[in-house]
Structures are given as structure tokens and as C-alpha cells.
C-alpha positions in Angstrom: 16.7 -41.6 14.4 14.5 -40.0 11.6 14.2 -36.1 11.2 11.7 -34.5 8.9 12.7 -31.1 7.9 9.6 -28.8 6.3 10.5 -25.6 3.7 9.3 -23.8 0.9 10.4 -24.8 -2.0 12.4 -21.9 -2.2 13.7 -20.0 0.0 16.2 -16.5 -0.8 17.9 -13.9 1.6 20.0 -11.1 1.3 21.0 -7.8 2.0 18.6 -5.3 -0.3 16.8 -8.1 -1.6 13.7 -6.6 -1.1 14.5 -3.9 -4.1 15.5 -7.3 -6.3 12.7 -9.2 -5.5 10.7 -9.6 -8.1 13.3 -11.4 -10.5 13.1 -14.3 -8.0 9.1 -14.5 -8.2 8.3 -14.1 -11.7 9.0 -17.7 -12.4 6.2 -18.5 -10.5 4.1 -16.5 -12.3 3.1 -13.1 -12.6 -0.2 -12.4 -10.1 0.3 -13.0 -6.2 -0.7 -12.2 -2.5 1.2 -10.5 -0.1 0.7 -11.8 3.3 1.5 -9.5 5.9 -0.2 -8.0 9.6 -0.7 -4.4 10.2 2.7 -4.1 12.3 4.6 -6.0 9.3 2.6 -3.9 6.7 3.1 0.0 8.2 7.5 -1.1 8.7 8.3 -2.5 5.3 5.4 -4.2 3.9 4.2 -1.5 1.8 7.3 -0.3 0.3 8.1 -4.5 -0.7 4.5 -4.1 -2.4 6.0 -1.2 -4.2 8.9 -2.5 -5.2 7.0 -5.8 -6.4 4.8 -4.0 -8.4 6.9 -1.4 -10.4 8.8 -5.2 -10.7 5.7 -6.1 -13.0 3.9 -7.9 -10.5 0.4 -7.9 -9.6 0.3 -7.6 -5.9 -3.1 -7.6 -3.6 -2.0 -7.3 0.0 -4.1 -9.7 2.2 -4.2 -8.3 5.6 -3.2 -11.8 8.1 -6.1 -12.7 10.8 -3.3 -13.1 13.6 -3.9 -16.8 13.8 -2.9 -19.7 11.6 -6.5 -21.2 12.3 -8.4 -23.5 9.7 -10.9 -20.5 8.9 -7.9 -18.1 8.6 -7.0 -20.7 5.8 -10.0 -21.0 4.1 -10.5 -17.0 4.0 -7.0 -16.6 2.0 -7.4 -19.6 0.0 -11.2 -18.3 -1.7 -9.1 -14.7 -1.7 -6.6 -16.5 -3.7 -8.7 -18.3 -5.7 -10.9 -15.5 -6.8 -7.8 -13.2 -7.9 -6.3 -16.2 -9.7 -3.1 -15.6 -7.9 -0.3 -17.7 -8.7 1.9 -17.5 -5.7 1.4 -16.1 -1.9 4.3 -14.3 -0.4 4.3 -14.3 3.3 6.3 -11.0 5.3 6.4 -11.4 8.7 6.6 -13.5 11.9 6.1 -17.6 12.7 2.2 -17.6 12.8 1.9 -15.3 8.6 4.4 -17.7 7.6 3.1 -21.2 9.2 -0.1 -20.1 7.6 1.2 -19.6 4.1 3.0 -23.0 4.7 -0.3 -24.7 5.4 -1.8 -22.7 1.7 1.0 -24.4 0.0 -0.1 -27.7 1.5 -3.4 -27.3 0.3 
């Protein structure tokens, strides 16, 4: 039997890491997204921002569609591509991060 297993590249956890965050991401360069719903974005997606950006990172919060459709895709990849960012972050549930999965693939 053959298994495929799918991840990031990589992949952190940890208790406070939110606070720490931005030591991991800087290798990857300096200018991201942050994809996150409303619900994520009002609980803790705003303070992460925060953190991320008095980290030294240039943050620009793209607000998730709610599906992790082919257009949804296409509307965060020309975001991305016109704000030159390096990296997309993904906060939240299965569908924000299966869609950030599918960016990386493309």
C-alpha cells in the first residue's frame, strides 16, 4: 500500500508562539499575507498581525472568501502578486488553510 502525505514545508507550534512568530518567517522573506476570516480575524487574528509587524514584517490581512474555490484562488494570488509578498500565512480553519495549500501549489 502507498500513502501520500501533503504539508507545508514547514510547519511550527507552541505555546505563546504567536508573540515569537516572526523569527520563524523572516527567512522567507520579509513582506506577506495574512489569511484569515472575520471570526478568525476579531479572536486573535489581529493581535498575530500586531505582533508580526512590530516583528519587522510587512503584513496585509486578506480577508478569506469562505470557500477554497478556483476564483477564491485567483483573487489572493493577483493580491499577492501585486503587493510582492513573499509568503502567505494562513490562521484559521481546514477551508483558509487548504486554500493557502493550493497558493503554494501554484
Amino acid at each position: 500500500m502507498t500513502t501520500a502525505f501533503a504539508s507545508p514545508s514547514t510547519y511550527v507550534q507552541g505555546k505563546d508562539l504567536l508573540k515569537t512568530a516572526s523569527k520563524y518567517i523572516k527567512p522567507f522573506g520579509d513582506h506577506g499575507i495574512l489569511l484569515t476570516d472575520d471570526i478568525v480575524w476579531g479572536l486573535v487574528g489581529q493581535r498575530f498581525y500586531d505582533y508580526l509587524t512590530k516583528g519587522g514584517l510587512k503584513i496585509e490581512h486578506v480577508q478569506f472568501g469562505g470557500e477554497s474555490s478556483p476564483e477564491e484562488i485567483d483573487r489572493i494570488k493577483e493580491i499577492a502578486a501585486k503587493s510582492d509578498a513573499q509568503f502567505v500565512i494562513s490562521l484559521g480553519g481546514g477551508k483558509t488553510n487548504d486554500t493557502t495549500k493550493r497558493l503554494a501549489i501554484n
